[in-house]
N, C-alpha and C positions, 0 to 999 in steps of 0.2 A: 823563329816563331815556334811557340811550345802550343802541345795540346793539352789542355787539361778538362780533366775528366768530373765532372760534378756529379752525384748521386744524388737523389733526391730535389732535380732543380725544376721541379714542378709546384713546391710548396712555398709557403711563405718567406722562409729565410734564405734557401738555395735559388730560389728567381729574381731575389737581393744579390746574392753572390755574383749569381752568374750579368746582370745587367750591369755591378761593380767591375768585372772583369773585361767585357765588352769594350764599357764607354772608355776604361783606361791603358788597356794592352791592346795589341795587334796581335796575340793568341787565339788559339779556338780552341772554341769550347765544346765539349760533348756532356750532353746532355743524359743519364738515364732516371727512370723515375719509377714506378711501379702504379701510381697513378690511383693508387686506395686508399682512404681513411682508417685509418687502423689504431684508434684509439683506445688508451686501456681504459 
């Protein structure tokens, strides 16, 4: 079992990612996110 490390898996695409990696490996996942709207 591997750990992989997602950045950003609080937004849109990364809580894609990270629920794709869930439902189909037996890995874990770590999660970090900064949690702000930082639009240009």
């Amino acid at each position: 079992m591997r750990t992989i490390l997602v950045t950003g898996g609080a937004g849109f695409i990364g809580s894609a990612v990270v629920r794709e990696i869930i439902q189909h490996t037996a890995d874990r996942v770590v999660v970090v996110d900064k949690l702000t709207y930082a639009a240009i």
